[in-house]
N, C-alpha and C positions, 0 to 999 in steps of 0.2 A: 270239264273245267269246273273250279268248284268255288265258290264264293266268299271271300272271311269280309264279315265285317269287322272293323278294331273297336275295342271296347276304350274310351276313353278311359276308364276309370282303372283299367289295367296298369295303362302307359303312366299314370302319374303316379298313383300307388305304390308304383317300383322304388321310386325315390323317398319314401315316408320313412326308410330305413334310415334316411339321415338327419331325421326329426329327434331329436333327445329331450327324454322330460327329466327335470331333475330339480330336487328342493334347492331354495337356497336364496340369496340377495340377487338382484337382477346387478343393483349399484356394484356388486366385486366383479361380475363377469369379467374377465379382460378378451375381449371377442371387436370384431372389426365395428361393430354397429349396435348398442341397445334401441328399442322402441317405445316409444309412450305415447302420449295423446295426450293434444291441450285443446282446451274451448276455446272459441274463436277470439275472445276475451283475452286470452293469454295467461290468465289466472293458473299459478300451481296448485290444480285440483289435489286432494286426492295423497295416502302416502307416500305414494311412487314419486310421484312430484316432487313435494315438498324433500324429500328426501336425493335425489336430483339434483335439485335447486341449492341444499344446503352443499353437497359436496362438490356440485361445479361450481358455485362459489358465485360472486360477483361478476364475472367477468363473462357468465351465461347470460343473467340479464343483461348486459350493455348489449352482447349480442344479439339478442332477441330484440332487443329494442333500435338497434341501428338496420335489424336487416329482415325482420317480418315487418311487413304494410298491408293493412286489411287484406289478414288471410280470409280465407272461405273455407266451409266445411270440406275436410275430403284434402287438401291440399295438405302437402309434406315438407320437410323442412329439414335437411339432413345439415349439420351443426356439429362442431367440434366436440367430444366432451369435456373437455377441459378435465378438470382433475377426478376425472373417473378412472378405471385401469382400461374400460372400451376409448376407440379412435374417434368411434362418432355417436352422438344420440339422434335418431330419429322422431322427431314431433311427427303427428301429425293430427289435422285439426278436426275435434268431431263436438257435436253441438253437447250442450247442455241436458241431458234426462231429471229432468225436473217430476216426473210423475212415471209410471210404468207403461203409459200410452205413445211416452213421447222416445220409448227405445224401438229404435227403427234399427232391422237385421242387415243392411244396406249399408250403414254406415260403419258398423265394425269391420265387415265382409271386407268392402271397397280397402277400410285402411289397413287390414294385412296385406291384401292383394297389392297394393304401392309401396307398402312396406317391404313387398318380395319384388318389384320392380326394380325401387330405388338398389335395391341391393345388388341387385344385376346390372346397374346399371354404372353400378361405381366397382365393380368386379370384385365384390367381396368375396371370401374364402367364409368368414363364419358369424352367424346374429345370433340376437338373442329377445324373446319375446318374452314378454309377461302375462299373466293373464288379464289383459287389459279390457278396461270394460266391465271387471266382473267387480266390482268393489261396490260399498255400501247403494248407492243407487242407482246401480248398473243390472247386468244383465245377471238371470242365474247362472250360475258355474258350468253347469250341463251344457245351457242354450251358448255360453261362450267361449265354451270349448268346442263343440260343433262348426262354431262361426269361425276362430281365428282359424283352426285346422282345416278347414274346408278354405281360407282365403290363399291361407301358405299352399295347398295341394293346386288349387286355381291354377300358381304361377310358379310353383319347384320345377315344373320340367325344362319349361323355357330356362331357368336360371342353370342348372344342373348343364345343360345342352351346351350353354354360353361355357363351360368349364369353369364356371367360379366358386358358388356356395361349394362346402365341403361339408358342415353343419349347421343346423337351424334348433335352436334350444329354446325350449318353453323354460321359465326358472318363475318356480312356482315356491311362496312362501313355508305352505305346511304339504304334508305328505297326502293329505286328503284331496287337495287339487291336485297333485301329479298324478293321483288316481283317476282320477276323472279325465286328464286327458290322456292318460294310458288305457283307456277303456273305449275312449273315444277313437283312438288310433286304432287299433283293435277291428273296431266295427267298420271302419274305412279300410281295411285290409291290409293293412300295414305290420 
């Protein structure tokens, strides 16, 4: 009789094939769900935000304001997008990096990780991520490409199992960050 142990890292890897990097605006995607991050403040940090904000218009703030009540770090908020070409925008809440002491890998991690939950959990076929986190006072490109890819591999198998996701797209501004996470997939065996 002879013994296999399963290598985790096998089992989920398999599904990285359905990870697509590719340049471009996150705001045109037209996909079941975008992702972002807001401070517990609510404030539209950030160009991703502000750029969000301006094309879902008015009628995003009413909603954020009629329907988040002291969020908490970590917590998600799946939301129409009004006049975006995606069905839903993803918030989800992560604190403030005020200094380089105060970026904790924990809190990127986590918000992929619910960010691939929530999306299982409303039986989407296709997201789209950014590279979030990584902007002027966020994490390096390197360290948050490691983080959001290792949070999506965390939770793609569960979701894949579920028969929903069909694609997960990273939409990355300039060609230099799609290198970065094609290099990063790469190294995850994908």
């Amino acid at each position: 009789m002879s013994i296999f142990i399963s290598d985790r890292r096998k089992a989920s890897t398999r599904y990285l094939d359905k990870v697509k990097i590719i340049p471009g605006d996150i705001t045109e995607q037209a996909v079941d769900a975008i992702v972002s991050i807001l401070p517990k403040n609510l404030e539209y940090r950030g160009e991703l935000n502000a750029k969000i904000a301006q094309i879902a218009g008015a009628d995003m703030d009413a909603f954020i304001q009629n329907n988040i009540f002291a969020p908490r770090v970590g917590d998600i908020y799946a939301m129409p997008a009004f006049n975006l070409p995606s069905k839903h925008i993803f918030f989800i809440i992560m604190p403030v990096f005020k200094t380089e002491f105060d970026l904790n890998e924990k809190h990127l991690l986590n918000a992929c990780r619910k960010a691939m939950e929530q999306a299982r959990d409303m039986r989407l076929l296709n997201m789209a991520f950014p590279p979030i986190a990584s902007g002027k006072h966020g994490f390096p490109k390197v360290k948050a490409a490691r983080l959001i890819l290792q949070g999506i591999e965390d939770r793609i198998e569960s979701a894949y199992n579920m028969h929903t996701l069909e694609e997960i797209r990273i939409v990355a501004r300039t060609e230099e960050t799609c290198r970065i996470f094609r290099d990063r997939i790469v190294q995850m065996g994908g």
